[in-house]
C-alpha positions in Angstrom: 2.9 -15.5 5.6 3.1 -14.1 9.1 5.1 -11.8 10.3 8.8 -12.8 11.5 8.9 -15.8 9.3 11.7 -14.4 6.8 9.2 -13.0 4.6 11.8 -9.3 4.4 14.7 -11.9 2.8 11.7 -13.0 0.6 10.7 -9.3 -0.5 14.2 -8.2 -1.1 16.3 -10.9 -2.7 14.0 -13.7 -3.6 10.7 -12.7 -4.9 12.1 -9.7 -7.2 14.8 -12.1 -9.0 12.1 -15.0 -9.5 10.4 -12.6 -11.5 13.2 -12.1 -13.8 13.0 -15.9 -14.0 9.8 -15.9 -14.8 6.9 -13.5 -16.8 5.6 -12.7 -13.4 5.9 -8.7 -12.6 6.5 -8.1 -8.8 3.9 -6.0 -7.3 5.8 -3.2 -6.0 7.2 -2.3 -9.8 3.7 -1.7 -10.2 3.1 2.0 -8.3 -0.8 2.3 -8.6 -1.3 -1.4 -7.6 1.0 -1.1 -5.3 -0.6 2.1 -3.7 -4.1 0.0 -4.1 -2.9 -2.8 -2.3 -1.3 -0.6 0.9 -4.6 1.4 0.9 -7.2 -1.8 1.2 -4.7 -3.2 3.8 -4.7 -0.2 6.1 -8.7 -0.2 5.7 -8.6 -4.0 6.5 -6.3 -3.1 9.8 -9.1 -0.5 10.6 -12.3 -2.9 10.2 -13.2 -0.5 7.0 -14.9 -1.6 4.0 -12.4 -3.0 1.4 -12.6 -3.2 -2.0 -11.8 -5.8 -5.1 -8.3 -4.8 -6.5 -7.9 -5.1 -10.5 -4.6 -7.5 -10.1 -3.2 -7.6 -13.8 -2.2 -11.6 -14.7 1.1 -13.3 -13.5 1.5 -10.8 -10.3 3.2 -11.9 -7.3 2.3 -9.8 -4.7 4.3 -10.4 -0.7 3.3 -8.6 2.4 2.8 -10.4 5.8 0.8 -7.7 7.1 -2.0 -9.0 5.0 -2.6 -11.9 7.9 -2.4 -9.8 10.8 -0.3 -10.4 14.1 -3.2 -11.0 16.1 -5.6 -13.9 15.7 -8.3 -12.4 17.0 -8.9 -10.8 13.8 -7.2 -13.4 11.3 -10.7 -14.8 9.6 -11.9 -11.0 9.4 -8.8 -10.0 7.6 -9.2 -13.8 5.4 -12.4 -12.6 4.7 -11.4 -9.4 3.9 -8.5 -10.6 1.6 -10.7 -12.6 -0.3 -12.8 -9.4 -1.7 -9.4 -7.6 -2.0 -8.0 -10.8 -4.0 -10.4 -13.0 -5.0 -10.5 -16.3 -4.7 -8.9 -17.4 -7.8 -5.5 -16.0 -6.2 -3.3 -18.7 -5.0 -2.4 -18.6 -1.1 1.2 -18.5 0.4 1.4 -19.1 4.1 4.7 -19.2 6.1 4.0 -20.7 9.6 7.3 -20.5 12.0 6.7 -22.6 15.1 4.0 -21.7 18.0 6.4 -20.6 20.4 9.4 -19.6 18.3 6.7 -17.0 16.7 5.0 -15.6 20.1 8.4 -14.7 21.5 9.5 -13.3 18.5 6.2 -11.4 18.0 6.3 -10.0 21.4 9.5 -9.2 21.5 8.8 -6.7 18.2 6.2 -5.3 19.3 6.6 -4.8 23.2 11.0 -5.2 23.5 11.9 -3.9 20.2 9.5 -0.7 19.9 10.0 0.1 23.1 6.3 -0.3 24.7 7.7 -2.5 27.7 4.9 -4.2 28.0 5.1 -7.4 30.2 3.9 -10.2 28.8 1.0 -10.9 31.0 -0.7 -7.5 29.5 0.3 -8.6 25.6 -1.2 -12.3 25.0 -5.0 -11.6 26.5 -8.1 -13.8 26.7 -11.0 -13.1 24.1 -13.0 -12.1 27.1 -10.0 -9.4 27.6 -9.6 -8.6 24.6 -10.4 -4.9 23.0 -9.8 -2.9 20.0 -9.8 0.0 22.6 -6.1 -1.1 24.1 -3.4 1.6 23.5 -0.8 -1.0 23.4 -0.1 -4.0 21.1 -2.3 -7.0 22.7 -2.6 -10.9 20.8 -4.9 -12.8 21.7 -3.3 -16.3 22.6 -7.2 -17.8 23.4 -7.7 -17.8 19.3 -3.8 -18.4 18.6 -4.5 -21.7 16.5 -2.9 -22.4 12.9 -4.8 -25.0 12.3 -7.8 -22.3 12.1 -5.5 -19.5 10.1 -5.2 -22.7 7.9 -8.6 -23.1 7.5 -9.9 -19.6 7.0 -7.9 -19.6 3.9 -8.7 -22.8 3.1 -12.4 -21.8 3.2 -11.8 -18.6 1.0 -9.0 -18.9 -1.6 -9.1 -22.1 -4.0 -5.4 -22.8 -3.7 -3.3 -22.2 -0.5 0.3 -23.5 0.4 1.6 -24.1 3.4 5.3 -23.8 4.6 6.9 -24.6 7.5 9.3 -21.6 8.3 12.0 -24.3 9.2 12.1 -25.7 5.9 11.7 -22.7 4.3 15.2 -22.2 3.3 14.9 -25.6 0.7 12.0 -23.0 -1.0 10.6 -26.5 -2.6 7.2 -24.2 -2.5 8.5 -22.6 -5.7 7.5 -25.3 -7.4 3.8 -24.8 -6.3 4.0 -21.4 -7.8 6.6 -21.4 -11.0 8.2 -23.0 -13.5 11.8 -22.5 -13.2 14.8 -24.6 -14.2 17.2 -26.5 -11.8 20.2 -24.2 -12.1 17.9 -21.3 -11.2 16.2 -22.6 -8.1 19.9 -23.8 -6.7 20.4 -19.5 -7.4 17.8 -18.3 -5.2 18.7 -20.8 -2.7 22.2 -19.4 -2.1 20.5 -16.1 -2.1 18.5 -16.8 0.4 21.0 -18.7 2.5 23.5 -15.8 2.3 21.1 -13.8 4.6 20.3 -14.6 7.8 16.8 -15.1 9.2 15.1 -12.2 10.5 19.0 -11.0 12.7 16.7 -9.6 15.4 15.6 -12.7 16.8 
C-alpha cells in the first residue's frame, strides 16, 4: 500500500503473527530475500535496471515503499515491480483518502524531516516536475488512484484494494488466507490496540 496508510502496525503486529497462523514465512525472517528485495527497491527509486527475485512459495512480503510517494513515477515503479515479482504475485493496495494522504504525505516529508518546504514548492505540475529537485516534490497533476489502480491491474493478475478507513475490519485477510474465526477476531484487537500512524 502507500505510505501513511498504517502499513508500520501491519509490518510489526499483524503480518508476523498471520504467519504463525498460517504456513506463510514473513519475508524479513528470510535475510537474503530480504537483502534482495531492499536492493531491487533502491534500484527501482534510482530508475536502475531491476531484476526477477527467486520469491520461495507462501511468502508474504510488506513494504510501502514499493509504490512510491510520488505519482509521477507510480507505473514505472508497477512496471518495475512486476519484473521484481512477477505477475503471478497477488497485489495488496491500501488507499487512505485523497486529501487525508497529501497532508499527511507532506507533512512527513516537508514538516516532519524538517525540509520546510511550503506547499506550493512540494505538489508540482508534470511540466514542473524534475528528478533534478533537491527537495521532496509530488506531482499532484498525475495524483490519480484510479490510474495506481490500474497500473497494477494491468501488471499483476490478482490485486486487492482497501480502503484505509476500513482497514481496521482487515476483511482483506480473507482474500489472502485461510484462517479460522477466533484468529481473525485476534489480529483485529491487535491491530486496534495501536493507533494509526500517531504522527498524523
Amino acid at each position: 500500500g502507500l505510505p501513511k496508510t498504517a502499513s508500520t502496525n501491519l509490518q510489526k503486529e499483524i503480518f508476523p503473527k498471520l504467519c504463525e497462523y498460517t504456513k506463510y514465512k514473513y519475508w524479513k525472517d528470510d535475510p537474503l530475500l530480504s537483502q534482495e528485495v531492499t536492493l531491487n527497491r533502491f534500484k527501482l527509486h534510482h530508475s536502475l535496471k531491476v531484476e526477477p527475485v527467486i520469491i520461495p512459495p507462501n511468502t508474504l512480503i510488506s513494504l510501502e515503499s514499493l509504490v512510491g510517494n510520488d505519482p509521477y513515477y507510480w507505473e514505472e515503479m508497477s512496471d518495475g515491480n512486476k519484473i521484481i515479482f512477477g505477475a503471478d504475485t497477488h497485489v495488496l493496495l491500501v488507499l487512505r483518502d485523497p486529501k487525508s494522504y497529501l497532508e499527511s504525505i507532506y507533512t512527513e516529508l516537508c514538516a516532519h524531516l524538517g525540509s520546510g518546504q511550503l506547499p506550493d514548492h512540494f505538489f508540482v505540475t508534470r511540466s514542473e516536475h524534475s528528478a533534478r529537485y533537491l527537495s521532496p516534490i509530488l506531482c499532484i497533476e498525475d495524483f490519480d488512484y484510479n490510474n495506481l489502480i490500474s497500473y497494477y491491474r494491468k501488471n499483476f493478475k490478482t490485486v486487492t484494494v482497501v480502503k484505509f478507513e476500513k482497514l481496521s475490519e482487515l476483511k482483506f485477510i480473507d482474500d489472502f488466507f485461510d484462517i479460522s474465526s477466533s484468529q481473525l477476531v485476534h489480529l483485529k484487537n491487535l491491530f486496534n490496540q495501536k493507533k494509526h500512524n500517531q504522527r498524523i
